[in-house]
C-alpha positions in Angstrom: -7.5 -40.0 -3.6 -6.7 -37.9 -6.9 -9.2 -35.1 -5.5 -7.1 -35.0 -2.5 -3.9 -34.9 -4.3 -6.1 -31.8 -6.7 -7.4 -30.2 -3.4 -3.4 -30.3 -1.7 -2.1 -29.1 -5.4 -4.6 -25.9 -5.6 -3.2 -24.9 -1.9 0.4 -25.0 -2.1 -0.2 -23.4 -5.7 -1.9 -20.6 -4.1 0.5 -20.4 -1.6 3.5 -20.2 -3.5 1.7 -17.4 -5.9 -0.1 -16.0 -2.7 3.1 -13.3 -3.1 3.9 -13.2 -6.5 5.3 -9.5 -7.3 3.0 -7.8 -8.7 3.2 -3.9 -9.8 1.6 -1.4 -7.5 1.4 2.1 -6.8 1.9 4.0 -3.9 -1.3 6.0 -4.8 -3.5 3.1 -4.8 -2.0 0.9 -1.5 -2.9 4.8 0.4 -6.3 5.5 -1.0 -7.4 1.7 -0.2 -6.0 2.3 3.4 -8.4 3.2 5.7 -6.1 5.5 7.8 -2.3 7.1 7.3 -0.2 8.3 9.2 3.2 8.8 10.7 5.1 7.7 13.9 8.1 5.9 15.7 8.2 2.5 16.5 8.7 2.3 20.3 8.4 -1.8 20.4 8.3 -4.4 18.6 7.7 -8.2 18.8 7.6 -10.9 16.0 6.1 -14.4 16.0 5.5 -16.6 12.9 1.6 -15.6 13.1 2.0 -11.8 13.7 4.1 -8.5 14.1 2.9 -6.6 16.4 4.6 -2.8 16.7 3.7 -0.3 19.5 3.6 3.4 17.6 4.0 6.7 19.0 1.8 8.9 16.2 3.3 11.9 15.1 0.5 12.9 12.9 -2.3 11.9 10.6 -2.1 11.8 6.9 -5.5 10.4 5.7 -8.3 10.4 8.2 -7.8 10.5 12.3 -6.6 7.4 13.9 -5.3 9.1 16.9 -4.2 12.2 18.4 -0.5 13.5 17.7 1.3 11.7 20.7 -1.0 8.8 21.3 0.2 4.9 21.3 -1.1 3.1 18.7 -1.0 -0.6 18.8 -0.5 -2.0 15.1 -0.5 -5.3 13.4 1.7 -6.7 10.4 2.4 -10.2 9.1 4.4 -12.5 10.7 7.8 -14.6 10.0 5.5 -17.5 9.2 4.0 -15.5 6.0 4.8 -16.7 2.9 5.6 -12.6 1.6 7.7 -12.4 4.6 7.0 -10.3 7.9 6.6 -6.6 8.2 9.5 -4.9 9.9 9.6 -1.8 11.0 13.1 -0.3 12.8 12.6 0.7 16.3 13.0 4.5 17.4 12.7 5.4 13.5 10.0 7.2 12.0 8.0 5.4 9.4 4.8 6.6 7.0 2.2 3.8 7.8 -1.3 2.8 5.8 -3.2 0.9 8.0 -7.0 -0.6 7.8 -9.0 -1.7 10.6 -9.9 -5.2 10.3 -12.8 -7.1 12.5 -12.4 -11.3 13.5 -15.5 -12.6 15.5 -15.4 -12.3 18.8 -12.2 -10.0 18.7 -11.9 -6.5 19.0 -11.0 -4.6 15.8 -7.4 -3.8 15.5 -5.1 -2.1 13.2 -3.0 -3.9 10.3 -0.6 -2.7 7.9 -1.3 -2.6 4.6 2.2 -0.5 3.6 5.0 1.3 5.0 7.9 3.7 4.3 10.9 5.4 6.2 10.0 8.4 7.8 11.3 11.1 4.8 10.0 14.5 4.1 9.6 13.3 0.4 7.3 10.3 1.3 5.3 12.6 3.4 4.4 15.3 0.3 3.9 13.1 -1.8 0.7 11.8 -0.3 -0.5 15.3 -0.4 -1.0 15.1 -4.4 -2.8 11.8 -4.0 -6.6 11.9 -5.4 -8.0 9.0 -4.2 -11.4 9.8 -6.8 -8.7 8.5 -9.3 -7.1 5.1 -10.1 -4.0 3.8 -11.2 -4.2 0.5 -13.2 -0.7 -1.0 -14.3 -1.1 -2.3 -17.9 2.3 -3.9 -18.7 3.7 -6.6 -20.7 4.3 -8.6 -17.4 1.2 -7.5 -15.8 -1.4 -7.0 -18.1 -4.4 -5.9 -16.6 -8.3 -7.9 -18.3 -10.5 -7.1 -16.0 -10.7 -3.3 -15.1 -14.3 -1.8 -15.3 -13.3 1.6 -13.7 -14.6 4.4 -16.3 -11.9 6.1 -18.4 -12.4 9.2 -16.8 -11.5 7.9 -13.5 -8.3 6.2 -13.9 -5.0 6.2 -14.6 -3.4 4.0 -16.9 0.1 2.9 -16.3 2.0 1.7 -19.8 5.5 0.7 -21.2 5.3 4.7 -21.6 4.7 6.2 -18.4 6.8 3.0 -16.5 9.7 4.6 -16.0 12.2 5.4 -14.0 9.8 8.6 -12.7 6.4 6.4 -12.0 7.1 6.1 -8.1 7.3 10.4 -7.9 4.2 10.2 -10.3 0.5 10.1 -9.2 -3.0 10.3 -10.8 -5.2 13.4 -10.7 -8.1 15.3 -11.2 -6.9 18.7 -11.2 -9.0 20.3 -10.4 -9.7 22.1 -6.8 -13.9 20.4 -7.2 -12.8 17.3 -8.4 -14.3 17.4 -11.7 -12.9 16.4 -14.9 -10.9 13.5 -16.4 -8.2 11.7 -14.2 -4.3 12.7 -15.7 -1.4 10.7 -15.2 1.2 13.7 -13.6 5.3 13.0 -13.4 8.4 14.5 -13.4 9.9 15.1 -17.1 13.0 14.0 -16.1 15.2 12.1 -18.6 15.9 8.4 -17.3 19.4 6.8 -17.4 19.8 4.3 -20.3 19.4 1.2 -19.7 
């Protein structure tokens, strides 16, 4: 009886914390996306499994999913999901990361591992993006024991660069051959005071 009681604590535990915010940046939820890309939302439907979200592509960001004009049939979480379902305006362009995931005996399909509004500045930014490079958030609230990528490929995030310009920042190389250390790069702009 007690290792049922352990067994029924450990899953509602995990559930509640299954969505605990955590820190992330954009750089990291794009380069561990198999595909990007933008598009309008022509339909959507929501049940407490699944969202599901017919997309008219626009164009491809990071790799080919489709051609410019295609219908693309996406997947996000449903109302059911502890963090909440996806949602994604219809007629409106959105920036989408998805990867293709495989479930025996079911065809692969597309999910959504991140979204933005459709906006010329979420667009560029992806453009700096190295994805040789990684960000790893080292706060206070979030600190971060067990990273074993080499210094020289990663990023890391501090009290000092987490600021009010870390969204606009981004982690690269530099260089047009991809050598050399990874460097954290952000506007020098001053931020309010708190």
């Amino acid at each position: 009886m007690a290792f049922i009681g352990l067994v029924l604590s450990v899953n509602f535990i995990s559930v509640v914390l299954a969505c605990f915010p955590s820190i992330n940046h954009d750089q990291n939820s794009f380069c561990r996306s198999d595909y990007a890309f933008t598009g309008f939302v022509l339909r959507s439907s929501e049940t407490n499994r699944e969202s599901v979200f017919q997309i008219q592509l626009t164009s491809n960001l990071k790799g080919r999913v489709a051609i410019p004009g295609q219908l693309l049939t996406i997947y996000g979480r449903g109302s059911g999901n502890s963090c909440g379902p996806h949602r994604l305006n219809r007629f409106q362009g959105h920036v989408l990361y998805v990867s293709s995931r495989s479930f025996p005996d079911e065809p692969a399909r597309l999910e959504i591992t991140e979204h933005h509004t459709f906006d010329p500045v979420n667009v560029n930014r992806v453009a700096n993006y190295d994805c040789s490079c990684e960000i790893v958030i080292n706060l206070p609230q979030q600190p971060n024991n067990v990273d074993t990528t080499p210094a020289g490929d990663k990023c890391v995030v501090t009290e000092n660069e987490y600021d009010c310009n870390f969204r606009q920042g981004f982690c690269s190389r530099l260089s047009p051959f991809g050598a050399g250390r990874c460097s954290w790069i952000a506007p020098n702009i001053p931020c309010p005071q708190r």
